[in-house]
N, C-alpha and C positions, 0 to 999 in steps of 0.2 A: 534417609534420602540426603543425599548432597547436594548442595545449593551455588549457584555459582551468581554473584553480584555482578547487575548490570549498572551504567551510569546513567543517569534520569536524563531524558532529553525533551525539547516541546515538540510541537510540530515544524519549527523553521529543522531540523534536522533531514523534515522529507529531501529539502532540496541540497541540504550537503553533505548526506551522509555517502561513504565509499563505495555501498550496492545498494542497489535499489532495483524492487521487482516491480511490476503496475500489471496489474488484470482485470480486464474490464471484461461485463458481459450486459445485455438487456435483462430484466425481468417484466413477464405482461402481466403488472401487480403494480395498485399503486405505491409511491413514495412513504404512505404513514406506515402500511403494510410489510413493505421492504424492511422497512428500519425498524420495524417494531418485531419483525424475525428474527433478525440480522443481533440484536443487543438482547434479546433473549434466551440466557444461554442453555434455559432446560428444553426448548425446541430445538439445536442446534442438532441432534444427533437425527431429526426429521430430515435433513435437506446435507449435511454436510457430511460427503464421503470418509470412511474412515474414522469418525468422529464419535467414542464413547462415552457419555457423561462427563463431558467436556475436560476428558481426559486422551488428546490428539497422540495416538503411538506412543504412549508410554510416559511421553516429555509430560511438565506442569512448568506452569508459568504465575508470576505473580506480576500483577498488571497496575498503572496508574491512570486514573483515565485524564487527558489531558484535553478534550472536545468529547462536548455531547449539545451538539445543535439540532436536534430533532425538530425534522426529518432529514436534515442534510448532511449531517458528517459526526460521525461515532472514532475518535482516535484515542492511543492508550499507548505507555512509554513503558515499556519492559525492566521489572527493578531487579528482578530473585529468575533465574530459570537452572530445572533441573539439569541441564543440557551444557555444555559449555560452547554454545553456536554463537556467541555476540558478545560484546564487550559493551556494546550499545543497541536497541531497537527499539523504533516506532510502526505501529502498526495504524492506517486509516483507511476508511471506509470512508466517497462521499457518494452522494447521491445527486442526481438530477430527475426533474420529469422529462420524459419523453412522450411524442403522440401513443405511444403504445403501451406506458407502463412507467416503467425505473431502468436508467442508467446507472452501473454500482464501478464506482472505481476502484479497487482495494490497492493501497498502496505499503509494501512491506521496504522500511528502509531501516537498513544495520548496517553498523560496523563487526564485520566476523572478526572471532578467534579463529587458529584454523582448521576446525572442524567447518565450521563455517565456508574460509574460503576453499576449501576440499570439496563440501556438495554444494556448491555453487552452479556449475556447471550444468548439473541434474536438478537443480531447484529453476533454473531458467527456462529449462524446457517441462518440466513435470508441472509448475503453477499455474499456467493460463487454461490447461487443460481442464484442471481439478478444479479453478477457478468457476470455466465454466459448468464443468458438471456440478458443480456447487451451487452456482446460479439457477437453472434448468431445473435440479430438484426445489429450492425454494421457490422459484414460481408454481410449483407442484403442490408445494406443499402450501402456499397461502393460501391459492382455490380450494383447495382439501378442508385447511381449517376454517373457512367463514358457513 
């Protein structure tokens, strides 16, 4: 497999980096719940569409984690991907309570290569969708598991 280097960045990059997606959805499940789904990764193929053995369509990624404030924000800085979509990326999840459950922000922020800037376009409108039906199923799925 071919590996393409990415450049390490923290969380101050959410707010400067060149694109930046944000999808938010409700889940009626509490906050410890949420994020105790959310970072574990051998449930993930329960709730998150398309998602085999935490191996998403093909791509692998090698991850830094740069935040873990449980229950509130899970964030990870992209070092190695097989893919060549970024030169840079941070990926975060925060959390809030709501009257009903969890508020889940996921915020995808990179500088693309241009594979990158090429599905752009189609990652602006295909994310919040997937987003949510990603949401929806792990509300599903945490009633399922208690």
């Amino acid at each position: 497999m071919i590996w393409f280097e990415l450049r390490r960045e923290n969380l101050a990059f959410l707010g400067r980096a060149p694109v930046v997606h944000v999808a938010e959805a409700d889940v009626a499940a509490s906050r410890p719940a949420v994020f105790a789904a959310l970072t574990e990764p051998g449930c993930w193929k329960h709730w998150f569409p398309s998602l085999r053995e935490a191996d998403f369509g093909g791509t692998r990624w090698i991850e830094e984690m740069i935040a873990w404030d449980e229950p509130a924000r899970w964030a990870w800085s992209v070092t190695r991907a097989s893919v060549p979509l970024a030169t840079a990326q941070v990926e975060s999840f925060e959390l809030t309570e709501t009257s009903d459950g969890t508020h889940v922000r996921w915020t995808l922020a990179l500088e693309p290569r241009l594979l990158g800037r090429v599905s752009g376009p189609l990652a602006a409108r295909t994310i919040p969708r997937l987003f949510r039906r990603a949401m929806d199923n792990l509300g599903t799925y945490v009633h399922g598991a208690r």
